[in-house]
Chimera marker file (.cmm) of the C-alpha trace (Angstrom):
<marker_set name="trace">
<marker id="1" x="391.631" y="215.760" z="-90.272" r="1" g="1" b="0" radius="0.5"/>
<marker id="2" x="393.994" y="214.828" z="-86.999" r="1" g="1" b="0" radius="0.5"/>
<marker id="3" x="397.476" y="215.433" z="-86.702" r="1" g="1" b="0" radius="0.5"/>
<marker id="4" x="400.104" y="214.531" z="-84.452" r="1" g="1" b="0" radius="0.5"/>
<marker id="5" x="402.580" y="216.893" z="-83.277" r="1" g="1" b="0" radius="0.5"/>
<marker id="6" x="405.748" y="215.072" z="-82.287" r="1" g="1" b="0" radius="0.5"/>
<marker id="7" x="409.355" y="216.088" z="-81.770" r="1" g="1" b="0" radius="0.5"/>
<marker id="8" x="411.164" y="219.145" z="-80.260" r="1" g="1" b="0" radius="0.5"/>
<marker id="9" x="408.198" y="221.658" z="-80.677" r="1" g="1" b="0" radius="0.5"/>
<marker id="10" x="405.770" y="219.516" z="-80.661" r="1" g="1" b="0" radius="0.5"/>
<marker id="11" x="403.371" y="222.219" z="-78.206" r="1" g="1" b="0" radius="0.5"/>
<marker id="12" x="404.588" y="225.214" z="-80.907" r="1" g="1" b="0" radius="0.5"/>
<marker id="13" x="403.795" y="222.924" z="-83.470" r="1" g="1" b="0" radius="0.5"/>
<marker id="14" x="399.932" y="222.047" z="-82.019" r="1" g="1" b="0" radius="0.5"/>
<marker id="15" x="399.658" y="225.849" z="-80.894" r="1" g="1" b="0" radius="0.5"/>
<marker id="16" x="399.921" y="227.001" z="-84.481" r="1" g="1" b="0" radius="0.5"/>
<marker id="17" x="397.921" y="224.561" z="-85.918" r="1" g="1" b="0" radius="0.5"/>
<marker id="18" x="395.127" y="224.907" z="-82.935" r="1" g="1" b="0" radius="0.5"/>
<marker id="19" x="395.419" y="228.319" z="-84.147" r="1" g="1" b="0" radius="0.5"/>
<marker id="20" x="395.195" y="229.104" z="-88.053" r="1" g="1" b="0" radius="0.5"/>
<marker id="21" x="393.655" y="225.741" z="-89.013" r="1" g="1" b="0" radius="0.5"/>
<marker id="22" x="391.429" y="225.281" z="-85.358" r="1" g="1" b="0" radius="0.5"/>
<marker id="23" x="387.991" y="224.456" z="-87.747" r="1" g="1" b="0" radius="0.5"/>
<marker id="24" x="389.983" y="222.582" z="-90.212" r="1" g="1" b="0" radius="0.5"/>
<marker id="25" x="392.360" y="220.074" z="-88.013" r="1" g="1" b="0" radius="0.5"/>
<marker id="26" x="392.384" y="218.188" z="-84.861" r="1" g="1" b="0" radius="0.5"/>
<marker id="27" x="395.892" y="218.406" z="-83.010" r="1" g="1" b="0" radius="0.5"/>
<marker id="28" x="397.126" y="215.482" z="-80.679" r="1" g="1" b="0" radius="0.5"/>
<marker id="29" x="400.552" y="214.922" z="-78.737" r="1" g="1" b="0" radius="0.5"/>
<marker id="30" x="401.830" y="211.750" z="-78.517" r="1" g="1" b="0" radius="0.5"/>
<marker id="31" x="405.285" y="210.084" z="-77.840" r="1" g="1" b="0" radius="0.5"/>
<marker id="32" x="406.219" y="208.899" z="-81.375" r="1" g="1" b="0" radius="0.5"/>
<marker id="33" x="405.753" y="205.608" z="-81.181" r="1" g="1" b="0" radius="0.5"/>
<marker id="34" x="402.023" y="206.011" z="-80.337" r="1" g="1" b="0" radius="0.5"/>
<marker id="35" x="401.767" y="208.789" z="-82.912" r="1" g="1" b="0" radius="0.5"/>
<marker id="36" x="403.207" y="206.414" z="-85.521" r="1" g="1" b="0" radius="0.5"/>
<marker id="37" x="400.925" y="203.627" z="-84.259" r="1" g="1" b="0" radius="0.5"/>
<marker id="38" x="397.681" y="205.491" z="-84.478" r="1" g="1" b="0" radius="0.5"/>
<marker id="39" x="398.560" y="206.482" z="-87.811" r="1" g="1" b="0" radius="0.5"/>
<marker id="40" x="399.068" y="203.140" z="-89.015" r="1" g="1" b="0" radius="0.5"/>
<marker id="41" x="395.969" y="202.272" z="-87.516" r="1" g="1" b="0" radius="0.5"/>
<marker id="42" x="394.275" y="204.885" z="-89.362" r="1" g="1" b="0" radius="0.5"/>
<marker id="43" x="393.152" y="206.560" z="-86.572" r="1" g="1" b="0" radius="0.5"/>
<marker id="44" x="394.842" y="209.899" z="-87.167" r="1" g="1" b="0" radius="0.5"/>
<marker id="45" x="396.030" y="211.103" z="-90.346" r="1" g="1" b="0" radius="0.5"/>
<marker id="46" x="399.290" y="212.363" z="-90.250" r="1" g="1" b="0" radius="0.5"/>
<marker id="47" x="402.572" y="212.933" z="-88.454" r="1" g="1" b="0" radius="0.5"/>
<marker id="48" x="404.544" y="216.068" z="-88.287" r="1" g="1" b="0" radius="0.5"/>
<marker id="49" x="408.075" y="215.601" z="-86.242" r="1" g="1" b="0" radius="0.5"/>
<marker id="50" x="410.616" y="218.034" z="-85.376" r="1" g="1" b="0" radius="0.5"/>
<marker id="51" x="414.009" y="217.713" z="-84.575" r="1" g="1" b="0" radius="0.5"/>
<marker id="52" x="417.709" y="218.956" z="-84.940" r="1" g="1" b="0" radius="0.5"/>
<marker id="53" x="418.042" y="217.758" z="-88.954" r="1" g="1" b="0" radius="0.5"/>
<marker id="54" x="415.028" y="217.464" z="-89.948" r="1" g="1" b="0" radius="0.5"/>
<marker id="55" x="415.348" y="214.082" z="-90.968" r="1" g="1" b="0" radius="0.5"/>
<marker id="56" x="417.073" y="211.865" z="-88.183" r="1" g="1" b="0" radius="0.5"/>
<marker id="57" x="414.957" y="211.988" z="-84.475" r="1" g="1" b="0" radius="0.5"/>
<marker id="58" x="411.736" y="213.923" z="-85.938" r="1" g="1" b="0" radius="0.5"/>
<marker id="59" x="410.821" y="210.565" z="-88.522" r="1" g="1" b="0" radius="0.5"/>
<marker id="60" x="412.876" y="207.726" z="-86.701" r="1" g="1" b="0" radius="0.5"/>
<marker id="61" x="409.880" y="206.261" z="-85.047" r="1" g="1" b="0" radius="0.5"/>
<marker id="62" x="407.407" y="206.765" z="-88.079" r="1" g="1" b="0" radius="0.5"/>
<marker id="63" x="410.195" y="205.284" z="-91.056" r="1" g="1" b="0" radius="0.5"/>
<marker id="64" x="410.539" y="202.011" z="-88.254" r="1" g="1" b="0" radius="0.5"/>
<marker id="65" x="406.415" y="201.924" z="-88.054" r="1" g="1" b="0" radius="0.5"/>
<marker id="66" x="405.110" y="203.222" z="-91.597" r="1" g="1" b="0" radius="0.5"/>
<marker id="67" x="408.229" y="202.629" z="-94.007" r="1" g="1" b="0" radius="0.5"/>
<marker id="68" x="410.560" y="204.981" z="-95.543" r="1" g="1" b="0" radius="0.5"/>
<marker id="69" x="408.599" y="205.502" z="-98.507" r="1" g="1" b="0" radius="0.5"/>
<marker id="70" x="405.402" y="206.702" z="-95.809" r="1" g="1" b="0" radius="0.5"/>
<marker id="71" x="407.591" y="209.595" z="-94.613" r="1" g="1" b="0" radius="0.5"/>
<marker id="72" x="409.341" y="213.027" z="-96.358" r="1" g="1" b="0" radius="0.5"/>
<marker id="73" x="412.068" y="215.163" z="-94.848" r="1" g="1" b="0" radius="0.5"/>
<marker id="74" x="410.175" y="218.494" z="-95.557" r="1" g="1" b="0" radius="0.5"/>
<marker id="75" x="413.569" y="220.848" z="-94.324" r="1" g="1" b="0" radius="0.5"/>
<marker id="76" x="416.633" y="220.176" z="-93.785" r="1" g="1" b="0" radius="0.5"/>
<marker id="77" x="419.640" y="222.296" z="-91.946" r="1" g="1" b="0" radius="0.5"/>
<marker id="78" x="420.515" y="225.343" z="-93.955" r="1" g="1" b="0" radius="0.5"/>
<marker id="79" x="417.491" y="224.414" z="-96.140" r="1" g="1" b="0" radius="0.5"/>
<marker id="80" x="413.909" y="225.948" z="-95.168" r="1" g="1" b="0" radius="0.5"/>
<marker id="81" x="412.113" y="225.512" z="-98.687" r="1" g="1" b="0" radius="0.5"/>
<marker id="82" x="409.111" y="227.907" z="-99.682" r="1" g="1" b="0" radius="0.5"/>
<marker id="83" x="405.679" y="227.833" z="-98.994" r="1" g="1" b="0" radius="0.5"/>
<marker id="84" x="405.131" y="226.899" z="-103.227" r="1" g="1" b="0" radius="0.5"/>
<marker id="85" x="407.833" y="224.567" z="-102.562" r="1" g="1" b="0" radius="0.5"/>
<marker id="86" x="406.309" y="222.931" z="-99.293" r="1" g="1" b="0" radius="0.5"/>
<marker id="87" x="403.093" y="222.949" z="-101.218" r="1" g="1" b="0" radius="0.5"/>
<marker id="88" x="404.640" y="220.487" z="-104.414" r="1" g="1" b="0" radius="0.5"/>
<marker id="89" x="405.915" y="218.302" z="-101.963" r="1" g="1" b="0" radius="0.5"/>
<marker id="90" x="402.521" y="217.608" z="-100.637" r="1" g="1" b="0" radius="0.5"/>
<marker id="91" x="400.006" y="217.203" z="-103.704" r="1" g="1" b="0" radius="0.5"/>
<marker id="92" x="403.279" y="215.207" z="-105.308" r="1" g="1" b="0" radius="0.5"/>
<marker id="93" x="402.845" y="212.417" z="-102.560" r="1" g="1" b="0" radius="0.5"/>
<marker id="94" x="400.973" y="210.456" z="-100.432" r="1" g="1" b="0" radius="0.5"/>
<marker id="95" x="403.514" y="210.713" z="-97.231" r="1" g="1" b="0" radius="0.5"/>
<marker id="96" x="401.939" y="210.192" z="-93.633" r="1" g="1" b="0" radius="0.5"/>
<marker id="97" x="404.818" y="211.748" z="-91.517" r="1" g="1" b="0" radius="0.5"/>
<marker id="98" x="406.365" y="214.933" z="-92.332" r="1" g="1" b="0" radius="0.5"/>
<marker id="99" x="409.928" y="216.121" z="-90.573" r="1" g="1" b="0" radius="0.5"/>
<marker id="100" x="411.419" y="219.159" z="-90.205" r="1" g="1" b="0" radius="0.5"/>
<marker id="101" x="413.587" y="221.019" z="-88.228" r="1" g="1" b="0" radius="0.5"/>
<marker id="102" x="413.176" y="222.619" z="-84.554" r="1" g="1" b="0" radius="0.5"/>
<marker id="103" x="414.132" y="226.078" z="-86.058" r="1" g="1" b="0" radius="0.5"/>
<marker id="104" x="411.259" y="225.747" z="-88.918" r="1" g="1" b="0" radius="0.5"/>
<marker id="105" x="408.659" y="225.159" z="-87.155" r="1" g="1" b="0" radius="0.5"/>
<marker id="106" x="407.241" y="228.618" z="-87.393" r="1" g="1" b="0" radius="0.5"/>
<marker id="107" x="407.675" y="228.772" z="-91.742" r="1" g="1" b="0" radius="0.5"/>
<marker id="108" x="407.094" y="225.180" z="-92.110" r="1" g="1" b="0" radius="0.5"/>
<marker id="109" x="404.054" y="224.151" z="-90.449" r="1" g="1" b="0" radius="0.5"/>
<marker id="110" x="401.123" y="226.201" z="-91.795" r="1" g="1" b="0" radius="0.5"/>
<marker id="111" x="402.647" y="226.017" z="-95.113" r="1" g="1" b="0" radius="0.5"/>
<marker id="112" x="402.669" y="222.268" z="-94.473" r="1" g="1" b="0" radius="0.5"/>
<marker id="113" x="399.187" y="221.799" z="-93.005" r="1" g="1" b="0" radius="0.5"/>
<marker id="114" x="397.545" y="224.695" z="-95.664" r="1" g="1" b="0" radius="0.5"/>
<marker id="115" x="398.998" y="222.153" z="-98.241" r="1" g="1" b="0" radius="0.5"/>
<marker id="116" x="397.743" y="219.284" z="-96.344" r="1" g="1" b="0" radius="0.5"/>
<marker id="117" x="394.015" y="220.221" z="-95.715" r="1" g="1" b="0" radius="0.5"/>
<marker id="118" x="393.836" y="221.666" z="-99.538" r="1" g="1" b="0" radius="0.5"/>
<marker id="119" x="394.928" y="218.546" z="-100.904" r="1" g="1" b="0" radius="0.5"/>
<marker id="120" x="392.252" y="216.916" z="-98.392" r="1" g="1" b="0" radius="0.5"/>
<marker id="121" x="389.896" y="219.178" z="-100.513" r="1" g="1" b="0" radius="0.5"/>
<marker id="122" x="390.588" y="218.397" z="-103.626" r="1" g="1" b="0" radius="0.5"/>
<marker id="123" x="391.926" y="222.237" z="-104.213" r="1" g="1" b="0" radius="0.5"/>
<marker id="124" x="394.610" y="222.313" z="-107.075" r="1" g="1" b="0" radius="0.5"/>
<marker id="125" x="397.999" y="222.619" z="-106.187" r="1" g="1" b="0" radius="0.5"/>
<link id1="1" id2="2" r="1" g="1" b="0" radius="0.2"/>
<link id1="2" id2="3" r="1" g="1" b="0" radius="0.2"/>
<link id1="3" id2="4" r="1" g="1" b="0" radius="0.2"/>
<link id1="4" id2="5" r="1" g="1" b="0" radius="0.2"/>
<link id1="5" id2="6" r="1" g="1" b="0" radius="0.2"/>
<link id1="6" id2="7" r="1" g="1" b="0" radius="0.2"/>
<link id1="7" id2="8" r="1" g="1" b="0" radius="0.2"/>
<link id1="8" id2="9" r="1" g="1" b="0" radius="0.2"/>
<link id1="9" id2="10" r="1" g="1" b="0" radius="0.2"/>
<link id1="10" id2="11" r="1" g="1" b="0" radius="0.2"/>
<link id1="11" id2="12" r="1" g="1" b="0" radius="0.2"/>
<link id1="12" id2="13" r="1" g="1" b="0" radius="0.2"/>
<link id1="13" id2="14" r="1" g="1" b="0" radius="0.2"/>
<link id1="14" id2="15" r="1" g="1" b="0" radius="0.2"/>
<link id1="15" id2="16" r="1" g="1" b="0" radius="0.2"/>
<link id1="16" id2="17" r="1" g="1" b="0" radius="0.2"/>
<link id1="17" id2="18" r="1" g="1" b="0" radius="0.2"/>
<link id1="18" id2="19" r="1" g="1" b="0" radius="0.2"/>
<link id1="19" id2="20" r="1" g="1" b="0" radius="0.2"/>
<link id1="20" id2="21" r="1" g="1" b="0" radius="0.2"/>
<link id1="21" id2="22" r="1" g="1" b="0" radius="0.2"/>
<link id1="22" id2="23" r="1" g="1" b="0" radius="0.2"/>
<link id1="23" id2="24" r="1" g="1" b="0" radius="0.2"/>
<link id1="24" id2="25" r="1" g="1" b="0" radius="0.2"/>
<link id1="25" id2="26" r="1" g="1" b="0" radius="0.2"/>
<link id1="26" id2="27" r="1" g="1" b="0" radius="0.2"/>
<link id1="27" id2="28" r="1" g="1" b="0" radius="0.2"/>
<link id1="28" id2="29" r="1" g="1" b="0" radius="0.2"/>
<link id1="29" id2="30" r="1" g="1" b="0" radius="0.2"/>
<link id1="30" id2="31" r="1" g="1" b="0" radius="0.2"/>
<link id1="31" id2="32" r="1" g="1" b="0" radius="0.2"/>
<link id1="32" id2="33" r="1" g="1" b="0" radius="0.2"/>
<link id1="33" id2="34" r="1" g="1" b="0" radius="0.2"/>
<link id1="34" id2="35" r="1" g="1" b="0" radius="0.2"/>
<link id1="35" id2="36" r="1" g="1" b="0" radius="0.2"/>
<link id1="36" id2="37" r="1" g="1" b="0" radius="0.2"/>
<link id1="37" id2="38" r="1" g="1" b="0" radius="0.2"/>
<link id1="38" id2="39" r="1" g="1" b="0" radius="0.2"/>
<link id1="39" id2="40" r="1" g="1" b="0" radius="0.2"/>
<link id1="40" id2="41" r="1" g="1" b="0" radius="0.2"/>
<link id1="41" id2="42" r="1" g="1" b="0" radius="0.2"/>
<link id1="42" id2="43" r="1" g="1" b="0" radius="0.2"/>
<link id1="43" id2="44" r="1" g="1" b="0" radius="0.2"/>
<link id1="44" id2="45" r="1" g="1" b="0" radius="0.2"/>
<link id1="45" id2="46" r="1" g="1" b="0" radius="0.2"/>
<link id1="46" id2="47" r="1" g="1" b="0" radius="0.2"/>
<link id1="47" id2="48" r="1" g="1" b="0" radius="0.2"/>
<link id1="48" id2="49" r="1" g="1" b="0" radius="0.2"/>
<link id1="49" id2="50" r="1" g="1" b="0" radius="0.2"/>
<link id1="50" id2="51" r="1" g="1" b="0" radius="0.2"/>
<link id1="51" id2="52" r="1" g="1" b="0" radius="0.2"/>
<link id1="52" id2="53" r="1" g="1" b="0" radius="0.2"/>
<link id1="53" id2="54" r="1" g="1" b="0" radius="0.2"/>
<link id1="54" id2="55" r="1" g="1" b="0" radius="0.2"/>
<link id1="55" id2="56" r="1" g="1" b="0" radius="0.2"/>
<link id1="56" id2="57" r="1" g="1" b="0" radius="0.2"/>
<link id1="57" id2="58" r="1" g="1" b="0" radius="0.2"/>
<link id1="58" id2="59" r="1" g="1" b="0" radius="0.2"/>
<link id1="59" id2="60" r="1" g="1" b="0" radius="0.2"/>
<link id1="60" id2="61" r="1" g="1" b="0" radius="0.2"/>
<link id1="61" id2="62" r="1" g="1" b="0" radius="0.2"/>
<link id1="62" id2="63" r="1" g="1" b="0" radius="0.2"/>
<link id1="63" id2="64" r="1" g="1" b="0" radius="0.2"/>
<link id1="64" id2="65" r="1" g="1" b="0" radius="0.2"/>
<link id1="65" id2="66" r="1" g="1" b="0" radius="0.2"/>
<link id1="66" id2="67" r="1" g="1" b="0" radius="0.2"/>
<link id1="67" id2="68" r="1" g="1" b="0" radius="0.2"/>
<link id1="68" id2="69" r="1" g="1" b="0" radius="0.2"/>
<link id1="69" id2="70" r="1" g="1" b="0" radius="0.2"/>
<link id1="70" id2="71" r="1" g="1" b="0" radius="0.2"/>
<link id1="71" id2="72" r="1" g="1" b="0" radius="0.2"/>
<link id1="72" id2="73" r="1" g="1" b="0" radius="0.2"/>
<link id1="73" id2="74" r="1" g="1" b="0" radius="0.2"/>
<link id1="74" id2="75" r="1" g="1" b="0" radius="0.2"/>
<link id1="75" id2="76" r="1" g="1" b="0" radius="0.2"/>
<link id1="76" id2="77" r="1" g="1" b="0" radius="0.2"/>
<link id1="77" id2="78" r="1" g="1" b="0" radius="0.2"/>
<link id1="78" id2="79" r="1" g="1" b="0" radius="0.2"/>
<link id1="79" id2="80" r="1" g="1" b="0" radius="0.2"/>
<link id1="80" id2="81" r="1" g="1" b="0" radius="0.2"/>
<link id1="81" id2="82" r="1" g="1" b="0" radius="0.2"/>
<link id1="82" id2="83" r="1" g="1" b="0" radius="0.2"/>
<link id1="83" id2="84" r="1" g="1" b="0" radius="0.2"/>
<link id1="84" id2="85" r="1" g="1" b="0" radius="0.2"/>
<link id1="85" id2="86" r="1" g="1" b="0" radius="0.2"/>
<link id1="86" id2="87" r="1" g="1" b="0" radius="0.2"/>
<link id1="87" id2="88" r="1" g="1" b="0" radius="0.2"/>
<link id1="88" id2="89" r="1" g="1" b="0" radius="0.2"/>
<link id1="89" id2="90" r="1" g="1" b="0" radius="0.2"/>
<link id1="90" id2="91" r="1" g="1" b="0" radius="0.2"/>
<link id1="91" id2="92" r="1" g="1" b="0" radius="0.2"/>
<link id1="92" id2="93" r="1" g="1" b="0" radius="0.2"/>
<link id1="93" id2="94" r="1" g="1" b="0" radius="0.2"/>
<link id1="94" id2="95" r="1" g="1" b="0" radius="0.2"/>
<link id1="95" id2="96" r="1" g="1" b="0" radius="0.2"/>
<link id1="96" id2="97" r="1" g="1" b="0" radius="0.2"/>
<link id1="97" id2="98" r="1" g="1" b="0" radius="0.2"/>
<link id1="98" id2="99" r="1" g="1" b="0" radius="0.2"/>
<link id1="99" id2="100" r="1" g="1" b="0" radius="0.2"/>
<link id1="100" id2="101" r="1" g="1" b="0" radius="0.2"/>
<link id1="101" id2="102" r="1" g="1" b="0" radius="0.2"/>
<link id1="102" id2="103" r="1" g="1" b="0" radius="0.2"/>
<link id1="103" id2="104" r="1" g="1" b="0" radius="0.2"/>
<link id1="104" id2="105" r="1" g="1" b="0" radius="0.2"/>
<link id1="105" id2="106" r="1" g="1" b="0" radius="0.2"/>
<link id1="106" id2="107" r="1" g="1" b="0" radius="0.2"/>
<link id1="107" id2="108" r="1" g="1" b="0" radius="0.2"/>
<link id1="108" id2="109" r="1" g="1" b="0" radius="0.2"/>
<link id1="109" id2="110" r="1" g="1" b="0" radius="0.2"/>
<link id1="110" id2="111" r="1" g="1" b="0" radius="0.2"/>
<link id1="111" id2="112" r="1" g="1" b="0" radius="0.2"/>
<link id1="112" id2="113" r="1" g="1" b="0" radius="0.2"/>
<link id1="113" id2="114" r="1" g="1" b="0" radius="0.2"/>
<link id1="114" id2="115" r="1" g="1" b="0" radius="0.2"/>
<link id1="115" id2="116" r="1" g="1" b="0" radius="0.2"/>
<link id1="116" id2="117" r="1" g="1" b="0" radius="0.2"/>
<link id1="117" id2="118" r="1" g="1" b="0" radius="0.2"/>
<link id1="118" id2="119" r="1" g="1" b="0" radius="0.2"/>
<link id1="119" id2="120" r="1" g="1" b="0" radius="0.2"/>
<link id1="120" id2="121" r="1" g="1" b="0" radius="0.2"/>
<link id1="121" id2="122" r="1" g="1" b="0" radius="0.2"/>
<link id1="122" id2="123" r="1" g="1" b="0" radius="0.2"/>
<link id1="123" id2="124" r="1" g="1" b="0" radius="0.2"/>
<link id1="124" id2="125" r="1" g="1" b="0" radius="0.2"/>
</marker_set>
C-alpha cells in the first residue's frame, strides 16, 4: 500500500506511519496536487491531508482532482473521533483522501492507516 502525506504535518504524518506500519505501507510527500494526481492515476493509494479544519486546505486539492464523494473529513475542530469511530468510517467507504486536523495528527493517523491496511486485508471491521 502507498500513501501520501500532505498538509501541515505532512513529515509527522510519514514519520508515524514509517514507523508503526514500516512493513505494511509505503509513505511519499508530495505537494497536493501531485499527491492527488498520482492517486488518480492509481499509482498510490491514498491521501491523508492535514490542515487547520480538517476539512478546508488538507482535501482542497484532492475534492478539485478526485471529487467530493472520493474524499472524507476524518476530524474536525473540537471533534477528534475514536479509534472504533475512525475505524467505521473506513470499512463504511471507499474514500481515497482522508483530512484531518494539524492537532490530530498524532490520534488520527495510526487509527486511520490500522483501519486502512485491515480493510486492505479483508480483516472485519
Amino acid at each position: 500500500m502507498k500513501i501520501e502525506c500532505c498538509g501541515l504535518t505532512s513529515t509527522q504524518t510519514k514519520q508515524i506511519i514509517d514507523k508503526e506500519f514500516a512493513d505494511k505501507v509505503e509513505t511519499l510527500i508530495d505537494p497536493d496536487m501531485v499527491a492527488a494526481r498520482k492517486v488518480k492515476a492509481g499509482e498510490v493509494d491514498y491521501y491523508l491531508g492535514s490542515c487547520m479544519t480538517g476539512g478546508g486546505g488538507s482535501l482542497a486539492t484532492a475534492i478539485m482532482v478526485l471529487g467530493y464523494g472520493n474524499c472524507l473529513v476524518v476530524s474536525k475542530q473540537g471533534k477528534c473521533p475514536s479509534e472504533k469511530e475512525v475505524r467505521h468510517m473506513v470499512y463504511n467507504g471507499n474514500h481515497k483522501a482522508f483530512g484531518y486536523v494539524k492537532t490530530h495528527t498524532e490520534q488520527i493517523v495510526p487509527a486511520l492507516v490500522k483501519a486502512l491496511t485491515d480493510k486492505a486485508e479483508g480483516k472485519p471491521e
